[in-house]
N, C-alpha and C positions, 0 to 999 in steps of 0.2 A: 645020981642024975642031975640033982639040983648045982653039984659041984661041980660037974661038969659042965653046964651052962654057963656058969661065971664065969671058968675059966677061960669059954668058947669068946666070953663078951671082951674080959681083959685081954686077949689075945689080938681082937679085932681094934682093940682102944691101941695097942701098942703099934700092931701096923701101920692105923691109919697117921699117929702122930712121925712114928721112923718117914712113910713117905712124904708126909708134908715135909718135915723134915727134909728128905732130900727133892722134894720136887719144888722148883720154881718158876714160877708166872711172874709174867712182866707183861705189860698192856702197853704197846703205841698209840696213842689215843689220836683220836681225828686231828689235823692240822698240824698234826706234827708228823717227822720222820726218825727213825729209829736205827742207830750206831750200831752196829754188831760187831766187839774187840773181842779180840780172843790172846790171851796173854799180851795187853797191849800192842798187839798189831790188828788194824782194822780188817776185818770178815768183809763185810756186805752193807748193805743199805735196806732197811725192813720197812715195810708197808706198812700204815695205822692196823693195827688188829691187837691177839695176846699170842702169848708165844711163850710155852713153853718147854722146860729142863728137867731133865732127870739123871745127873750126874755129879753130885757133891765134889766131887775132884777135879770140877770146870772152871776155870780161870773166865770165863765168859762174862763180858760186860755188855749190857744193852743201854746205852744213853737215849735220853730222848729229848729231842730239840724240836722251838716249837718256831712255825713257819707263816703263821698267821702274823700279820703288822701289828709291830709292838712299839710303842711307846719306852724310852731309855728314861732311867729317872732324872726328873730334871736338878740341872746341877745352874748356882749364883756365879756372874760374871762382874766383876768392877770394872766399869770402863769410862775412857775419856772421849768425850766429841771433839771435835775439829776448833771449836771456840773454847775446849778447856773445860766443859762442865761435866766434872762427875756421877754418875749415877750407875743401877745397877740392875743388870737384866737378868731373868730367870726363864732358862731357855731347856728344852724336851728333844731330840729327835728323835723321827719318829722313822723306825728302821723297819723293814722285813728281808729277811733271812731267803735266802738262794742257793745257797749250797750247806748244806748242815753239816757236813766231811770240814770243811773248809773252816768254816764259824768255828764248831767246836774246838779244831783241834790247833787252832790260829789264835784262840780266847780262851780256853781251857785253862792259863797262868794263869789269869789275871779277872776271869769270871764265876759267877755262881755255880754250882751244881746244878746244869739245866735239869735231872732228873727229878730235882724234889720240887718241883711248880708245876702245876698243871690249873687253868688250859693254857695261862701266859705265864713264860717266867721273867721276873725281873732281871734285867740283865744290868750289870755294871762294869761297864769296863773302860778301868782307873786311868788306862793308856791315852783313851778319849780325848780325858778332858781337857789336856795341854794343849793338844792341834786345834782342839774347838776356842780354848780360849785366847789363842793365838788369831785366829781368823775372826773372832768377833772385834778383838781390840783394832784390826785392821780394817773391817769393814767399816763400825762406826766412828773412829776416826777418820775415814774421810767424809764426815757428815757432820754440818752442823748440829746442835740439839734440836731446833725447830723444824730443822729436814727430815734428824730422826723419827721423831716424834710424828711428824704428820703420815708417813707413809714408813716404818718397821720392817713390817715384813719382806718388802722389795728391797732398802738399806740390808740385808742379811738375804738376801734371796741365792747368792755365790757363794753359800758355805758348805752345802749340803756337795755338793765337787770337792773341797777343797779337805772333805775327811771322809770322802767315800773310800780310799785306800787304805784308812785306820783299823775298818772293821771290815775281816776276811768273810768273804761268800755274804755278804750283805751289801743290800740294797738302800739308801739315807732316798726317804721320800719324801721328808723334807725338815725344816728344823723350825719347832710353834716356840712361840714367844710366849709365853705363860704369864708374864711379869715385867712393868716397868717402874721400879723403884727412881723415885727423884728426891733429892735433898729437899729440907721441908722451904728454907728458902729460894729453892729452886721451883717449888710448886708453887709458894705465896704468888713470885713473880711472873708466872705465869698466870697465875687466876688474875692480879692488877692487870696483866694486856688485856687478856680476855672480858674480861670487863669495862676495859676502856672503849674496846672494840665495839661494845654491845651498845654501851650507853651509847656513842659516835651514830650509831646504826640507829638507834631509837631518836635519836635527834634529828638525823636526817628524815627518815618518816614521819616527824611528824609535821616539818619541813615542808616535805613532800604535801602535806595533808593541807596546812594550811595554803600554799598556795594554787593547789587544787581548790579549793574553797572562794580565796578571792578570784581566783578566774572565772567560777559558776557565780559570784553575787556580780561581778563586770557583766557577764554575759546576759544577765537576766537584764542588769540594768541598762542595758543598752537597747534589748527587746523594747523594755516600756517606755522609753526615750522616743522608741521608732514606730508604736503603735500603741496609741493612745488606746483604742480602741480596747488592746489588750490588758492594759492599767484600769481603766473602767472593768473589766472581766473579772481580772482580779482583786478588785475591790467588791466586786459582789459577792464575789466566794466567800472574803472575808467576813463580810455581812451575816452572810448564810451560815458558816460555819462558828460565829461569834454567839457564847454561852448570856444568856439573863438582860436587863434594859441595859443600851449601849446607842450612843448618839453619835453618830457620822456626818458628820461637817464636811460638803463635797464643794470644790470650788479651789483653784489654783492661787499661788501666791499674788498673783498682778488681782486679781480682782481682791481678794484680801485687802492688802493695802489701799485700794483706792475708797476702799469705802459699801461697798457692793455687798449686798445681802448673802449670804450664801445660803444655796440652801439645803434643808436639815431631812434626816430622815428615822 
């Protein structure tokens, strides 16, 4: 009896390995769609879900491509501006996928195994990067560096058209600028304007400042020029507002001179 139990067990141990064996599960996970080949000719189009096979003699391929916007790895561009300055841009597009039929089997040469990434797969495709480095070198040439520089992503805003044809059943949402490399004396010379500019900028307020200033000591002095009255005011404030023993001699320059007592308080 005891023998025959084992045997019932390893019987159940050999089964259960023969079907895994022959049984296969594949999973379309969310945001992706799912390839159905069958002896290399395309089947169907499969929904996110698992899907399984029970036929070891199946040629059945399930690829799974993902349709969520993906970010392409960003690849260095060397380029010249319009004035002749070199430097170097490091540039991402940023793609999502619309027909997965299309993508896979249009990139399939020249791209990764979409099935082994999940939930995004890195995509590279080598075809790219000539049409992309072609249309950057033409865009920023006709820019000077200081055109570039101040406004980028509009200088490049015409690229994401001009390789949406590159990449089959994809959509180019747009293409991010990750990076703007400048020769060290190309940045020196730019930090000396930029500084020129600032100090220029601080000079002039202070400029500003000062003659803001003498226009309010004019303006006051011409008040007590035209009201005495108000000069006496404030000279009593001063009085009032003057710390410890302090002697104010009141009396204008003409009696001064003549001799005239002034008198004290």
């Amino acid at each position: 009896m005891f023998w025959s139990f084992i045997g019932l067990i390893a019987a159940v141990a050999v089964l259960g390995l023969v079907l895994r064996t022959m049984l296969n599960r594949h999973v379309v996970h969310l945001g992706h769609t799912g390839l159905l080949y069958s002896n290399e000719s395309f089947v169907k189009t499969l929904e996110p879900g698992a899907y399984w096979r029970f036929d070891p003699l199946s040629n059945d391929t399930i690829v799974s491509v993902s349709m969520v916007p993906t970010a392409l790895t960003p690849n260095q561009f060397d380029v010249i501006s319009k004035d002749q300055f070199a430097f170097r841009l490091t540039l991402a597009p940023l793609v999502t996928i619309t027909d997965a039929r299309a993508f896979h089997e249009g990139a399939a040469p020249v791209a990764v195994d979409m099935a082994q990434f999940y939930p995004g797969p890195e995509m590279r495709l080598s075809r790219l990067n000539p049409v992309l480095a072609h249309a950057v070198m033409a865009a920023v040439s006709a820019k000077t560096l200081e055109e570039f520089v101040a406004n980028p992503q509009a200088a490049l805003e015409g690229l994401k058209d001009q390789i949406a044809d590159v990449l089959p059943g994809t959509t180019v949402d747009r293409i991010a600028i990750t990076s703007i490399q400048l020769p060290p004396e190309v940045r020196k010379m730019f930090t000396e304007v930029e500084r020129a500019r600032r100090e220029g900028l601080a000079g002039l307020e202070r400029a500003k400042a000062e003659q803001a200033s003498l226009r309010a000591l004019a303006n006051a002095a011409r008040n007590l020029a035209n009201n005495p009255q108000l000069a006496q005011l404030r000279m009593l404030q001063t009085m009032e507002s003057a710390k410890g023993a302090k002697t104010f001699v009141l009396g204008n320059a003409s009696e001064l001179a003549a001799g005239e007592e002034p008198a004290k308080s």
